[in-house]
N, C-alpha and C positions, 0 to 999 in steps of 0.2 A: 305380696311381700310387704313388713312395715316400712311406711314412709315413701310409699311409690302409687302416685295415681294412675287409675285405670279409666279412660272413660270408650265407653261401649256404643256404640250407634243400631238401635233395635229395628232397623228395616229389613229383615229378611224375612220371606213369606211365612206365616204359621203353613207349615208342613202338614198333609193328609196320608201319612203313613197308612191308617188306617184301611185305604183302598187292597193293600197287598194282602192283609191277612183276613179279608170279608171272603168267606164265599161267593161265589157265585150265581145266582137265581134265575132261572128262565121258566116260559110262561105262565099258569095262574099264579104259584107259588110266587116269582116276583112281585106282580099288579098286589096281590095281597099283602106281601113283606113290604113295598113303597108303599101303599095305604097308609098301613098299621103305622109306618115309619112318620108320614106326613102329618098324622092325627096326634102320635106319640110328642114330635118334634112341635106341634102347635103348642100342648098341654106344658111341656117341660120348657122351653125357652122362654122368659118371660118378655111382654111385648117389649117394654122397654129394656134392649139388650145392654143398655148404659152398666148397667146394673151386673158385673164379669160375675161378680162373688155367686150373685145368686142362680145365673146363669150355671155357672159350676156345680153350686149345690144340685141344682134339678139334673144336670145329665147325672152327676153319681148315682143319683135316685134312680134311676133306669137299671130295673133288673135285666133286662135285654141286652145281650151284645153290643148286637147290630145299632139297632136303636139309641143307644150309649154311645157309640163312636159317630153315628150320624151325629146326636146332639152337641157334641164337643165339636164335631168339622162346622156346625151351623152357628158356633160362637162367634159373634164377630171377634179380628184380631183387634188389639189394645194398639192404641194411636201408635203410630212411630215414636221415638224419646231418644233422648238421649242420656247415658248415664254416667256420670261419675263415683268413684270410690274410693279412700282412699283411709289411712289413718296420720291421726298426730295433724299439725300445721302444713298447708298449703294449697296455692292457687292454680285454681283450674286453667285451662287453655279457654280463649276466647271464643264467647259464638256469638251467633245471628240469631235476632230472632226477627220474624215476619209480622207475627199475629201474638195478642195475649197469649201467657202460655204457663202452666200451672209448675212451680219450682215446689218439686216433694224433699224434704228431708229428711235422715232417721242418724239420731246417734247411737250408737252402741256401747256407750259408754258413760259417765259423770255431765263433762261438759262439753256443749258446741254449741260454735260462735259462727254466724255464718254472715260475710257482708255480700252484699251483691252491688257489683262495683259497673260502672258506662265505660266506653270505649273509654275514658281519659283515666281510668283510674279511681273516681270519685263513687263516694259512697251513695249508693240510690237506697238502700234501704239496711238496716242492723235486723238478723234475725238470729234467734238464740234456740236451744232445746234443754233444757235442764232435763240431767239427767237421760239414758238410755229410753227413747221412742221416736215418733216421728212427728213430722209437723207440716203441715206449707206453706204457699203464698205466691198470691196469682201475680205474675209482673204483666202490668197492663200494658205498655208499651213496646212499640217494634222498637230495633237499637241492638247495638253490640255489647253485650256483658262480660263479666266472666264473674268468679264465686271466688271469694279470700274465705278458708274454712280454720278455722282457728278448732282443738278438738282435742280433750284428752284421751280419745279413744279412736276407733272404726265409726266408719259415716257413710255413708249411700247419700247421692240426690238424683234427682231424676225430674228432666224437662218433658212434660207432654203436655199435649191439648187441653184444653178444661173443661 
């Protein structure tokens, strides 16, 4: 709805649905399908899984089912985060942070102005996105923030790991 923030908390487990609609395999035909699966899953996951996008790309590439839905369960899940959304002017509810922690942003629109404020209110850093894309900025310090989002349009941010 306009003018109303949503913020999201991403901790719930990536889901393996996929268990239910796999057949089921029993003796050589198994050892052989986990094989194939293990050597498939070596080739298609790239070692560094840092890496989601291309991750993804490679299980699509998987003409196999099976194979395919094992590579996707093998993706690791994306840090916990938290998310904000919101459109037009206004300020997020405060949080915690522990550990440096990567602030994403995306307008959707002309202009957004984004300050990123300490427990008292004061400006820790001015960050802008001219025009409709995304941007971020790693806040180094543990401390309590929250975001004043100044925005002619729709805006997403999102706190995870770096």
């Amino acid at each position: 709805m306009p003018g109303q923030l949503v913020s999201t908390n991403l901790q719930s487990p990536k889901p393996a649905i996929w268990r239910d609609r796999m057949p089921s395999l029993t003796g050589p035909r198994a050892a052989v399908a986990l094989s194939a699966m293990a050597v498939t899953l070596a080739m298609a996951v790239p070692l560094a899984a840092q890496d989601y996008a291309a991750g993804l790309l490679a299980c699509r590439r998987q003409s196999d089912t099976m194979a395919r839905l094992a590579c996707y369960d093998a993706l690791p899940a994306k840090a916990p985060g938290t998310v904000f959304r919101g459109t037009g002017s206004q300020v997020t509810p405060p949080f915690d942070l522990q550990a440096p922690t990567l602030l994403s942003f995306e307008s959707m629109d002309a202009i957004m102005v984004v300050y990123l404020l300490d427990g008292t209110g004061a400006v820790v850093q001015n960050l802008h996105q001219a025009g409709a894309g995304t941007a971020s900025y790693l806040i180094r310090h543990p401390g309590r923030y929250s975001l004043q989002v100044n925005a002619s349009g729709g805006w997403r941010m999102s706190l995870e790991k770096p």
